[in-house]
C-alpha positions as CSV (number, residue, x, y, z in Angstrom):
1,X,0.0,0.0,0.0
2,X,0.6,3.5,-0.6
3,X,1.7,5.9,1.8
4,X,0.3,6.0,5.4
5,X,-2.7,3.8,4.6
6,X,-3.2,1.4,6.9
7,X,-6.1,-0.9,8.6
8,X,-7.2,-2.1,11.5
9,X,-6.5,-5.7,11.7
10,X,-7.8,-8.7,14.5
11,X,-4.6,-9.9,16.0
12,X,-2.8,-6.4,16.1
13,X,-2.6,-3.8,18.2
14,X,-1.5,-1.2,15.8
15,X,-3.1,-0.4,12.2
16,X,-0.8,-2.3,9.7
17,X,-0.8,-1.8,5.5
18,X,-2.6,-4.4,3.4
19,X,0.5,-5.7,1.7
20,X,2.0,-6.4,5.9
21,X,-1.2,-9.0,5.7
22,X,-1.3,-10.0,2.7
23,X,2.5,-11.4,2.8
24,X,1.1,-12.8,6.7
25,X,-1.5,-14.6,5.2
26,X,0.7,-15.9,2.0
27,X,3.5,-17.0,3.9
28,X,1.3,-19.3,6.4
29,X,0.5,-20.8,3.3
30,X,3.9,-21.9,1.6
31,X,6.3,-24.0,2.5
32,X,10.2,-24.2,2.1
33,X,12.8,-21.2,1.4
34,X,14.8,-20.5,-2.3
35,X,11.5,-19.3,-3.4
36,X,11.2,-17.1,-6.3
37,X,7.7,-14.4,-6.1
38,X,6.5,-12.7,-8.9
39,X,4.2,-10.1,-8.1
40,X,1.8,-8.6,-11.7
41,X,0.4,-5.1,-10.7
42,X,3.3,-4.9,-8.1
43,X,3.2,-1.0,-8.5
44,X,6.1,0.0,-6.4
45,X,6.8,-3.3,-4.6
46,X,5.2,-3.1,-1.1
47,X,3.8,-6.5,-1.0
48,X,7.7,-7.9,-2.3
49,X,9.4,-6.1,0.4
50,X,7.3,-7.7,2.7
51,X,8.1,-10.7,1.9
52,X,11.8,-10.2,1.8
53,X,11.5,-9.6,5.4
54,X,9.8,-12.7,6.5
55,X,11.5,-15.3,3.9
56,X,15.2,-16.6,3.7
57,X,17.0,-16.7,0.2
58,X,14.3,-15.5,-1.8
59,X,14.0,-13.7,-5.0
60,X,11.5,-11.4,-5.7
61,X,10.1,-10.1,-9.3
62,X,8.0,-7.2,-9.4
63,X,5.8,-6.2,-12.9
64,X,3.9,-3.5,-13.7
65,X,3.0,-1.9,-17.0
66,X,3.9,1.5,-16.0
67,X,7.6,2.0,-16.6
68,X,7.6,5.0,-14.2
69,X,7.0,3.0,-11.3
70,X,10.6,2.0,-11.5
71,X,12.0,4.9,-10.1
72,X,10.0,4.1,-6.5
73,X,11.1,0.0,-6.7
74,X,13.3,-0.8,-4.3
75,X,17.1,-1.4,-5.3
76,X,18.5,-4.3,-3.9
77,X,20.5,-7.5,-5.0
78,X,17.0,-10.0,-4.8
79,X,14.7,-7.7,-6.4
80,X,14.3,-6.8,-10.6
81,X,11.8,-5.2,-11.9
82,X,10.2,-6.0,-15.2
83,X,7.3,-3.6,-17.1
84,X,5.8,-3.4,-20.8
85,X,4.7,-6.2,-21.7
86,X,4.2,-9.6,-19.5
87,X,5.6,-11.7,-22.4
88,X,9.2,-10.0,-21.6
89,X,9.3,-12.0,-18.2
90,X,11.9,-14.9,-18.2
91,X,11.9,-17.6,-16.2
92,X,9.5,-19.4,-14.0
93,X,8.1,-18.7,-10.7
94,X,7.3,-20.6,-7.2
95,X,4.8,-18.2,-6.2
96,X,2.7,-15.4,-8.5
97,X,1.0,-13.2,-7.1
98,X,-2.3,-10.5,-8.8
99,X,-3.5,-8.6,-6.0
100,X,-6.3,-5.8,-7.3
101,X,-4.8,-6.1,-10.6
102,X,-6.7,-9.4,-12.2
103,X,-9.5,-7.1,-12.7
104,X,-8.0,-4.3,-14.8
105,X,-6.6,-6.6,-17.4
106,X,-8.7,-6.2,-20.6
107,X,-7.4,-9.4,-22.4
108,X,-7.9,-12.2,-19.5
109,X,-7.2,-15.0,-22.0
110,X,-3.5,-13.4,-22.9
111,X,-2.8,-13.4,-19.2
112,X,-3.7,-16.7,-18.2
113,X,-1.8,-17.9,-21.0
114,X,1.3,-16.3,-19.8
115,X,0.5,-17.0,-16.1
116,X,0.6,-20.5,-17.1
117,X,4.3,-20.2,-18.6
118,X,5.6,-18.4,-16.1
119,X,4.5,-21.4,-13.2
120,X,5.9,-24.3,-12.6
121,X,4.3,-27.3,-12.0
122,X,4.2,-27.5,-8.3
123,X,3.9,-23.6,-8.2
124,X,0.7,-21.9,-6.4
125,X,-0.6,-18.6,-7.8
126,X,-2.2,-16.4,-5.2
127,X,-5.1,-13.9,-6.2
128,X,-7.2,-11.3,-4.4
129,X,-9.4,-9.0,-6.2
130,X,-13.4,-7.5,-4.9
131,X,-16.0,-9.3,-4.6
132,X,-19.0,-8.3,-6.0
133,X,-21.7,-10.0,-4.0
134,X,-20.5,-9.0,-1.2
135,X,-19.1,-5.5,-2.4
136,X,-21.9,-4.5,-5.6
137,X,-20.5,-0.7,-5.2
138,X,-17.2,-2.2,-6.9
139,X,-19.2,-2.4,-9.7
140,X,-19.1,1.3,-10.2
141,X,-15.6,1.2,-11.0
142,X,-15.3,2.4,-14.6
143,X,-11.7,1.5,-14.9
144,X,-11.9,-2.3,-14.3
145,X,-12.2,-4.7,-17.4
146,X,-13.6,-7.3,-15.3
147,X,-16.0,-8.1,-12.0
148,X,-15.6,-11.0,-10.1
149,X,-17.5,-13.6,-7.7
150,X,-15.8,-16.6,-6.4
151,X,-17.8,-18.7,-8.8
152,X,-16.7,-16.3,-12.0
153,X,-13.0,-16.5,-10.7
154,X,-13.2,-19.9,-10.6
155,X,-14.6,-20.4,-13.9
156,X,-12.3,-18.4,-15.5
157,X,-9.2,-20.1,-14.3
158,X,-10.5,-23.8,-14.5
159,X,-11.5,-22.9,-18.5
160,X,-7.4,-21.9,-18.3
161,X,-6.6,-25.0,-16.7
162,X,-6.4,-24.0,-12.7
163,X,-8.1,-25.0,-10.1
164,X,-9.2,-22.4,-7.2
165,X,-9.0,-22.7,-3.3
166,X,-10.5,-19.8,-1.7
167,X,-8.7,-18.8,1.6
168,X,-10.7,-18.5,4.7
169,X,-9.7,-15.4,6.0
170,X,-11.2,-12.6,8.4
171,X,-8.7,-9.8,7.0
172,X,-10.7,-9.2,3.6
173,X,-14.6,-10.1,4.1
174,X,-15.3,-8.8,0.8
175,X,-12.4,-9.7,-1.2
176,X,-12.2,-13.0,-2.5
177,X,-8.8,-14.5,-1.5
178,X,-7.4,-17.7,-3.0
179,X,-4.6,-19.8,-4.2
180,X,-4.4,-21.4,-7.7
181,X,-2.8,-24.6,-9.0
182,X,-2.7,-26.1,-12.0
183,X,-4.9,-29.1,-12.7
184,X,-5.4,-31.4,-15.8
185,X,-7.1,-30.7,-18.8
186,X,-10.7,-31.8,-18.6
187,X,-12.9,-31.2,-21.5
188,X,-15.9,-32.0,-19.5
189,X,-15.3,-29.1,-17.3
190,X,-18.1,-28.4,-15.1
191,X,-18.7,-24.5,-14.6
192,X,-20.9,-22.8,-12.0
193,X,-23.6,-20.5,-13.0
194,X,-23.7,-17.3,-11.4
195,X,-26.1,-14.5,-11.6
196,X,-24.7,-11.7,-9.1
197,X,-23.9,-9.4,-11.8
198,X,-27.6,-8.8,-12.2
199,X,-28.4,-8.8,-8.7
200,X,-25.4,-6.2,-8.2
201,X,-27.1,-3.6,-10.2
202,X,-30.5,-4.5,-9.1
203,X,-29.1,-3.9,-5.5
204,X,-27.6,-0.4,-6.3
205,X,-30.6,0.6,-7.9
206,X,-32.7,0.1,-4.6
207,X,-29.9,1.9,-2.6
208,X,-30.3,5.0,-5.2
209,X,-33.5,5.1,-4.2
210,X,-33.2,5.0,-0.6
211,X,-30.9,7.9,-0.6
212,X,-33.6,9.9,-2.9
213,X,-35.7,9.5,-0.2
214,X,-33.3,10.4,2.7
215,X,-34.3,13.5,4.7
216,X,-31.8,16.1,5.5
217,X,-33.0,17.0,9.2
218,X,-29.4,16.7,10.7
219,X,-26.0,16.3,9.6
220,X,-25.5,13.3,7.2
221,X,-22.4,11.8,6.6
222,X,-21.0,8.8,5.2
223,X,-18.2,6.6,6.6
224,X,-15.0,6.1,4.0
225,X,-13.3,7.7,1.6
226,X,-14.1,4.8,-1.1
227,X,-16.0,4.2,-4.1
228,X,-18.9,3.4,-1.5
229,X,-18.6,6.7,0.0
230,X,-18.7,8.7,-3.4
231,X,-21.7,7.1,-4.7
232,X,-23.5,8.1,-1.6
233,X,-22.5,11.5,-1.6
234,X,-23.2,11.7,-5.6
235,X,-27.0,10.9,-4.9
236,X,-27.1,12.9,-1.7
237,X,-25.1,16.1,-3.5
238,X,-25.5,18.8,-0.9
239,X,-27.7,17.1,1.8
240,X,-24.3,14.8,2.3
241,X,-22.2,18.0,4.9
242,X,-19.1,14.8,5.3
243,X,-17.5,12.4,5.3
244,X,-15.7,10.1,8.1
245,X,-12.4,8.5,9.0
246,X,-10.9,6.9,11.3
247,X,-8.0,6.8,9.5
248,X,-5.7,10.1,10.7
249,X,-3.9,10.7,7.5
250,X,-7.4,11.5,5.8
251,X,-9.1,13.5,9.1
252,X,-8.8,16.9,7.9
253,X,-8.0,16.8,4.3
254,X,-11.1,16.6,1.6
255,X,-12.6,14.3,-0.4
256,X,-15.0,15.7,-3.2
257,X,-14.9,18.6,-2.0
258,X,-16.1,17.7,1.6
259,X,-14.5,17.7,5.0
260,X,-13.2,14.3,6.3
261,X,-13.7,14.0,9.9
262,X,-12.4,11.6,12.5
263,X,-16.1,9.6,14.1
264,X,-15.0,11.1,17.7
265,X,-16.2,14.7,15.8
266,X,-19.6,13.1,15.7
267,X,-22.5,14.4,17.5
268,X,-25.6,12.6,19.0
269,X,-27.6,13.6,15.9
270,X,-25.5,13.2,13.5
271,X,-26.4,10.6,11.0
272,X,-24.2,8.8,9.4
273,X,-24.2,6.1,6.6
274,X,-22.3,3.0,6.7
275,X,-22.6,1.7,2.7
276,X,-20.3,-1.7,2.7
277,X,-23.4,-4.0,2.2
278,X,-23.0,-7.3,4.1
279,X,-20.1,-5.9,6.1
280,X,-22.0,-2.9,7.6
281,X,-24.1,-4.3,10.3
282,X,-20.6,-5.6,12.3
283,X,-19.6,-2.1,11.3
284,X,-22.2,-0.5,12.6
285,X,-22.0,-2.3,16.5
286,X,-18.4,-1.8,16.7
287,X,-18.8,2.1,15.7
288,X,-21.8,2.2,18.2
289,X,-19.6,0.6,21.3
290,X,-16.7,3.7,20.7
291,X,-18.4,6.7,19.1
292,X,-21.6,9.0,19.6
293,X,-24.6,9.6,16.7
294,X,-26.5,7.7,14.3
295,X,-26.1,5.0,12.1
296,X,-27.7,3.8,9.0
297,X,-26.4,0.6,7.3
298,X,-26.6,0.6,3.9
């Protein structure tokens, strides 16, 4: 992760960055040392400097198609960094790894194809991208190519020969994590069907309509600076006066033109709006126990 963001994590005291759990989670799951990484979308090679502090002997690939990113890599004997195109990776890799990137690829078939060469047999390929049934504001993303559900991601990689094991994990409740290995052809291949991306928009079209309806007779604000958050405040416009944070880096700063405050500045009728769908109700108890106002779960 970027900067000073950071979350607040079971097991730790202290906020930590996604990439500090994601390299937790991965290396629980592997086994042995001399391992190579690659990491596709490693932007400027958070996630790869986390594992060279938790793994012995290991050499770490980072790729990324924006050349820039280079400058910000880091510079050290284990590490190379590789950009343009994927086909200009050599070599093959223990452990690949696509976090938030599988889903702005616009040509899925070229990348599995080169995911597949760049494996070897016994190697594990570890994925993490939003979820859409859990998460249908991710689906307001213009920029992705692609919107996943467990049973899409697994369709997709057993049509390109690998099999999906999603990772039970209480980091990321609406992410789908899992680890990929390669199976055997089977021409009978049985896919799931999957109709979320119709209940996803069906979903956001009731939540539209609850905000229409909202009335404005206190402060309203919305918890998060996230895509969640914006499409709250783009149907609320000037009835939304905020939003909130608990992260300290954004308290203070704005977002859309809005103040971002920290949930202690919250008074007893304020209302605000907790929009992370089956997430927000343990959201909403835990902001209850610590802070003062009103909550809505959207």
């Amino acid at each position: 992760d970027v900067g000073a963001h950071t979350l607040t994590a079971d097991g730790y005291e202290r906020p930590v960055t996604r990439s500090f759990l994601q390299a937790e989670l991965v290396c629980s799951l592997l086994d042995g040392e001399d391992l190579s990484i690659l990491d596709i979308g490693c932007f400027n090679g958070a996630l790869l400097v986390e594992f060279d502090h938790r793994l012995k002997s290991v050499d770490l690939h980072g790729f990324d198609v924006n050349d820039h990113l280079r400058a910000t890599f880091p510079v050290k004997d284990n590490f190379r960094f590789w950009s343009s195109n994927i086909e200009s990776i050599d070599g093959q890799f223990d452990v690949i790894c696509m976090s938030h990137s599988i889903m702005y690829v616009q040509n899925i078939h070229r990348l599995m194809t080169q995911i597949r060469r760049l494996m070897k047999p016994d190697s594990v390929l570890f994925v993490q991208t939003p979820n859409i049934a859990k998460n249908p504001y991710y689906a307001l993303m213009g920029d992705q190519y692609s919107y996943y559900t467990p049973n899409i991601l697994r369709n997709v990689f057993l049509y390109h020969g690998l099999e999906l094991s999603l990772v039970d994990n209480r980091w990321f409740p609406r992410e789908i994590v899992g680890i990929a290995r390669r199976h055997s052809y089977d021409a009978d291949r049985d896919y799931s069907q999957d109709a979320h991306i119709e209940q996803c928009l069906k979903y956001l079209d009731t939540i539209a309509m609850k905000l229409d309806d909202l009335s404005a007779d206190s402060r309203i604000g919305v918890l998060g600076t996230t895509a969640n958050a914006a499409f709250v405040d783009s149907r609320l416009g000037e009835k939304l006066d905020f939003f909130v944070d608990e992260n300290h880096s954004r308290v203070g700063t704005r977002f859309r033109d809005k103040e971002v405050l920290h949930p202690r500045s919250l008074d007893d009728s304020d209302l605000l709006i907790v929009p992370y769908g089956e997430s927000s109700r343990r959201i909403k108890r835990r902001l209850e126990d610590e802070y003062r106002g009103r909550f809505m779960v959207l």
